[in-house]
C-alpha positions in Angstrom: 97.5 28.9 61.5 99.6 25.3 62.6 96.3 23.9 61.9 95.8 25.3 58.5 99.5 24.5 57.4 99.4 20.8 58.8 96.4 20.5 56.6 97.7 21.7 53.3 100.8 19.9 54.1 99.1 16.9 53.7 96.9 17.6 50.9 100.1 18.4 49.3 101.6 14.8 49.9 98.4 13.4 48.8 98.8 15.1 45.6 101.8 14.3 45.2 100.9 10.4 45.5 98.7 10.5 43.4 101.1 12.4 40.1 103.4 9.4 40.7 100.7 7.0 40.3 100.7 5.2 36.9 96.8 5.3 36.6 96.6 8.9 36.9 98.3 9.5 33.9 95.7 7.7 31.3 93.5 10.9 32.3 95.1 13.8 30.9 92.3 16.4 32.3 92.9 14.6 35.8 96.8 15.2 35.3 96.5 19.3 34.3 93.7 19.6 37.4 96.4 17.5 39.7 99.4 19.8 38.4 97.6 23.1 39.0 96.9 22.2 42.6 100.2 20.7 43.2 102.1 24.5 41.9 99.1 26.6 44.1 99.9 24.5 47.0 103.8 23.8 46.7 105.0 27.8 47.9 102.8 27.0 51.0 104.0 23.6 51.7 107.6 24.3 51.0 107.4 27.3 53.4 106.2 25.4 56.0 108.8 21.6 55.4 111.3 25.1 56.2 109.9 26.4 59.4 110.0 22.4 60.7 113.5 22.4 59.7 114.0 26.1 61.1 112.5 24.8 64.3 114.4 21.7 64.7 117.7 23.6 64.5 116.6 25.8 66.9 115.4 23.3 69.7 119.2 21.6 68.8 120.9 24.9 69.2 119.4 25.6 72.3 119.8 22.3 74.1 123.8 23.0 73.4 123.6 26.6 75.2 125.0 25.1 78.3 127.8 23.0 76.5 130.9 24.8 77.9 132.7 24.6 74.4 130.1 24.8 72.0 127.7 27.5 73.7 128.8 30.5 72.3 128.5 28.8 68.5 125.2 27.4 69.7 123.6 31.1 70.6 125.1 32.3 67.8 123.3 29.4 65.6 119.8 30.0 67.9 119.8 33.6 67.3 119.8 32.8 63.7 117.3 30.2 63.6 114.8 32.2 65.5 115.1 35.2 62.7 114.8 33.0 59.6 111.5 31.4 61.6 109.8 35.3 62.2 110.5 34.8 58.3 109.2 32.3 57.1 106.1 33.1 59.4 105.7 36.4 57.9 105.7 34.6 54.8 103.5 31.7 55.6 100.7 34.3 56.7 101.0 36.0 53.3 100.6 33.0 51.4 97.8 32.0 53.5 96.3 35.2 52.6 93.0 34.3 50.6 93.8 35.7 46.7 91.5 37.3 44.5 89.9 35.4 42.5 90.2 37.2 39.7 94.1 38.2 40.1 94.9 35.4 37.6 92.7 37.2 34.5 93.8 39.5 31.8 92.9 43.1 31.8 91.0 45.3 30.1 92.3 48.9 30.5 90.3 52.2 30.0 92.0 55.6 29.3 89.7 58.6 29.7 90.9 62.3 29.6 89.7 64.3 32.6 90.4 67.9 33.0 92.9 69.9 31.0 91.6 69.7 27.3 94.1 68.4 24.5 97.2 68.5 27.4 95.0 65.8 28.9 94.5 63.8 25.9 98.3 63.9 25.4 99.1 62.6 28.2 96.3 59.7 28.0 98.3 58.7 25.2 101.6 58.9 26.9 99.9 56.5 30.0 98.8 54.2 27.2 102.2 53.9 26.0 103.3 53.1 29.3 100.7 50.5 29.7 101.7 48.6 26.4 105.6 49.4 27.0 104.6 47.7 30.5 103.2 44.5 29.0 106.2 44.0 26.2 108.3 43.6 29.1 105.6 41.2 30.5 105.1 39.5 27.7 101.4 40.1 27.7 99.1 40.6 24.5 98.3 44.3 23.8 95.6 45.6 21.8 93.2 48.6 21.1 89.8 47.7 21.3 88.3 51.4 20.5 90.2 54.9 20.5 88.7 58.4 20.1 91.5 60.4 19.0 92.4 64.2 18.6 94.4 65.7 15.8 97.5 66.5 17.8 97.6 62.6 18.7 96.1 62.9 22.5 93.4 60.7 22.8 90.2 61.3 24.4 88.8 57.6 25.8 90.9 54.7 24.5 90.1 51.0 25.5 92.8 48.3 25.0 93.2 44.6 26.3 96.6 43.4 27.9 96.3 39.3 27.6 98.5 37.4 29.7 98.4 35.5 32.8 98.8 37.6 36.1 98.0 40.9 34.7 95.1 42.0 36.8 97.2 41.2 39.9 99.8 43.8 38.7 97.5 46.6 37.4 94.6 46.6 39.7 96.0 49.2 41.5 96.5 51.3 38.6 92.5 53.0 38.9 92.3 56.0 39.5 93.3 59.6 38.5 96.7 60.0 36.9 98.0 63.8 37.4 100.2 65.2 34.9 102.5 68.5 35.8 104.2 69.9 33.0 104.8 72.9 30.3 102.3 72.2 27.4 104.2 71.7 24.0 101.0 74.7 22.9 101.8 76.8 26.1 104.0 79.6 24.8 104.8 81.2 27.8 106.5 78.3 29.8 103.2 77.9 32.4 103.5 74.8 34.5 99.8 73.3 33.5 98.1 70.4 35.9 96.0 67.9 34.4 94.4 64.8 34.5 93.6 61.5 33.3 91.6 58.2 34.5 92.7 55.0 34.5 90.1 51.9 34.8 91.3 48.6 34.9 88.9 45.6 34.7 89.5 42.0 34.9 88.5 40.3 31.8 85.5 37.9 32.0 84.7 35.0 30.0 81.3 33.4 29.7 81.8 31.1 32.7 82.1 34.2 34.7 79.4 36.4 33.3 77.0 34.6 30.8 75.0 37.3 28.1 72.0 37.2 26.9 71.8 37.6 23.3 68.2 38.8 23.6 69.1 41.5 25.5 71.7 43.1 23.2 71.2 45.3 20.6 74.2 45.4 17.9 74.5 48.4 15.8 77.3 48.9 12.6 78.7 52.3 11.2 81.6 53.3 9.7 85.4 53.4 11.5 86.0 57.3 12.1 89.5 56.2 13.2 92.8 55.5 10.9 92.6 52.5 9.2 92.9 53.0 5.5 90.1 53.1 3.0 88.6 49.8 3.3 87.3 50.6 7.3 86.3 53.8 6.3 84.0 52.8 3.3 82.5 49.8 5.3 80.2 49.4 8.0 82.9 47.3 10.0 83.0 49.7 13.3 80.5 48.0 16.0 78.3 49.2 18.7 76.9 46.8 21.4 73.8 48.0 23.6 72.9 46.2 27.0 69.3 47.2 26.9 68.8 45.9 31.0 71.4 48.1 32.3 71.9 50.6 29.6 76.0 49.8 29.3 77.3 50.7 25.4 80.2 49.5 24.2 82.1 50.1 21.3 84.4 48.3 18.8 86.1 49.5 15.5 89.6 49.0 15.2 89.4 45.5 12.9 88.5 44.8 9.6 85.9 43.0 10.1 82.8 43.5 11.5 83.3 40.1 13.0 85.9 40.5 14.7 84.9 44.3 15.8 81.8 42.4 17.8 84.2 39.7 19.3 85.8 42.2 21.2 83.2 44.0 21.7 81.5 41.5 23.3 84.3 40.6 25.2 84.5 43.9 26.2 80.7 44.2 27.4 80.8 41.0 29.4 84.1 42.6 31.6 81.9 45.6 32.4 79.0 43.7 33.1 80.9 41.5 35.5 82.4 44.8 37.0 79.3 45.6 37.9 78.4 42.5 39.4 81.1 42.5 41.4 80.3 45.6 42.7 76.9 44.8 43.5 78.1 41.6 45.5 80.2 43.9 47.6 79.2 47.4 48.6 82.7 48.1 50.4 85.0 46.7 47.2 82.3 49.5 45.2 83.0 52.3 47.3 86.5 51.8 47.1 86.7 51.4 43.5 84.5 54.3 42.5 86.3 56.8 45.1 89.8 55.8 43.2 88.5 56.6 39.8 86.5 59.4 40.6 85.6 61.9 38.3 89.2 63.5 36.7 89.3 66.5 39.4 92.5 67.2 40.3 92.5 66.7 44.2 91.5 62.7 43.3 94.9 61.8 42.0 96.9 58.6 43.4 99.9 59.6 40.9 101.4 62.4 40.2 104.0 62.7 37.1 106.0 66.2 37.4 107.7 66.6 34.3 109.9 69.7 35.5 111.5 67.8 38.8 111.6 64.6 36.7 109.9 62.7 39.5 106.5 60.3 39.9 104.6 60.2 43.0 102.2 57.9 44.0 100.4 59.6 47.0 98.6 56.0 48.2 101.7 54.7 49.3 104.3 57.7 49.8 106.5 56.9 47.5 108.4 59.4 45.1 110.9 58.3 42.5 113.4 60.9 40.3 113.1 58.8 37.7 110.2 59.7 35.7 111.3 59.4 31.6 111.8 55.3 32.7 108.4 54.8 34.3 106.8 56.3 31.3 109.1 53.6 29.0 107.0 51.0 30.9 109.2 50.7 34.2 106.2 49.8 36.4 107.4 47.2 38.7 109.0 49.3 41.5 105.7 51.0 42.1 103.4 48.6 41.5 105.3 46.1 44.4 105.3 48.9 46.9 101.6 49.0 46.2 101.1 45.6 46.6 103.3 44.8 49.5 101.3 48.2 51.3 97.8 45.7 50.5 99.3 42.9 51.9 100.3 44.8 55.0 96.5 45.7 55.4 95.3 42.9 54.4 97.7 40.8 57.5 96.8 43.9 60.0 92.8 43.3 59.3 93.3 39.8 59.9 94.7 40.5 63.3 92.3 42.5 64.9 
């Protein structure tokens, strides 16, 4: 690991030469590509100029231990030093982690009902008012992309897009079943009902990560069945896109135009596309992925949300909190961190052994 920090400690000086140099700065491309590496490389770096300084101090404190009048101060000041150097070690191996590539990409998000009829379609619209409550607070871009709803306001499959930078990183451990416990607003004899939803979260591809064919899509119009006033409901606006090769149909209707319906559409397609190429690269990542969503049952949840205790559960990680009305307002981050920092235990422990 000294190796690999000594290495990007330089590469960070280098970099830094080189922003200060005045003939840098008559290429702006070079300039953005320079500044991008400089912030990716500058936690890393800045970690490490601390553990030098960490292990200077502690080499000084100890070479006082036998001072008779500053000893005592000097263990005092070594026991110190060696705790803030396990750390920034700690820290240092995170950051050395290798990321996911695609941790930096905006999401698409896919809400399907599983089992519980119209109490399952309720709550898939509860979870995808906690997803866009989520990304306000973010300051993400939120937006349907194709909803099939029910006429008590549940919705059966709903697709939306939260833009912003960072977003897959915080929701990719959102897939999976979602398990709802509470008394049905149509249960008239106060029954606790269980039921379910799945949540599939895909990073968004552009065309650099997964290029379409235009030969191999079909397109296909019709008319909006959704809300959306007269004029999408007496056009052919509403856009379907086949994948003939693999099969995959995706769906677009919530513009006005039928233009913009196959932008996101397309958009849509190319994420699924590159879902599944991702999967097909690595059979371990597939498994994984496909056992979290699995198919709505109830014994495949990761969350639990018990409406009479007031709590949420997430059963990957342990972790219950009573405070279940805020976490449905979009209060995310507590649960999402202990899911990351449990991955990033792993991920340290599978690099060890």
């Amino acid at each position: 690991m000294l190796e690999q920090l000594q290495d990007i400690e330089h590469k960070y000086q280098a970099l830094q030469a080189r922003l200060s140099a005045p003939e840098t700065y008559g290429d702006p491309a070079l300039v953005a590509r320079l500044n991008r590496e400089e912030r990716e490389l500058a936690p890393v770096a800045e970690a490490y100029r601390a553990w030098q300084g960490q292990k200077e101090r502690l080499a000084q404190a100890e070479g006082l231990l036998g001072d008779p009048e500053l000893g005592e101060i000097a263990k005092e000041d070594a026991a110190l030093a060696r705790q803030e150097l396990e750390e920034l070690e700690r820290r240092m191996k995170l950051l050395l982690l290798p990321s996911d590539p695609d941790d930096g990409k905006s999401v698409i998000l896919e809400l399907r009902a599983g089992v519980g009829g119209e109490e399952s379609a309720l709550f898939a619209h509860s979870l995808y008012r906690m997803y866009s409550m989520y990304a306000d607070a973010k300051g993400w871009r939120c937006e349907v992309v194709s909803a099939n709803e029910t006429q008590l306001g549940g919705v059966k499959e709903l697709v939306m897009t939260l833009e912003g930078a960072g977003a897959y990183a915080r929701l990719k451990f959102e897939s999976g079943v979602h398990r709802v416990q509470r008394v049905p607003e149509t249960e008239s004899g106060g029954r606790i009902h269980t039921s379910t939803v799945t949540v599939a979260v895909l990073p968004q591809a552009d065309e650099v990560d997964f290029h379409l064919n235009s030969a191999d899509i079909e397109m296909q119009v019709f008319r909006s069945s959704g809300a959306g006033g007269q004029h999408i409901n007496k056009t052919s606006s509403a856009v379907r896109l086949i994948h003939r090769p693999t099969g995959t149909v995706v769906e677009c209707q919530q513009e006005r135009s039928q233009f913009q319906n196959r932008e996101k559409a397309m958009q849509l397609l190319r994420s699924r596309l590159y879902e599944e190429q991702l999967r097909q690269r690595d059979d371990a990542i597939a498994s994984q992925r496909r056992s979290q969503v699995g198919a709505g049952m109830r014994n495949e949840r990761i969350r639990t949300y018990n409406f009479p205790q007031g709590r949420v559960t997430d059963h990957r990680v342990g972790l219950t909190l009573y405070r279940l009305e805020a976490v449905l307002d979009g209060d995310l981050d507590e649960l999402i961190d202990a899911l990351v920092t449990a991955d990033q235990a792993r991920r340290l422990k599978d690099g060890e052994t």
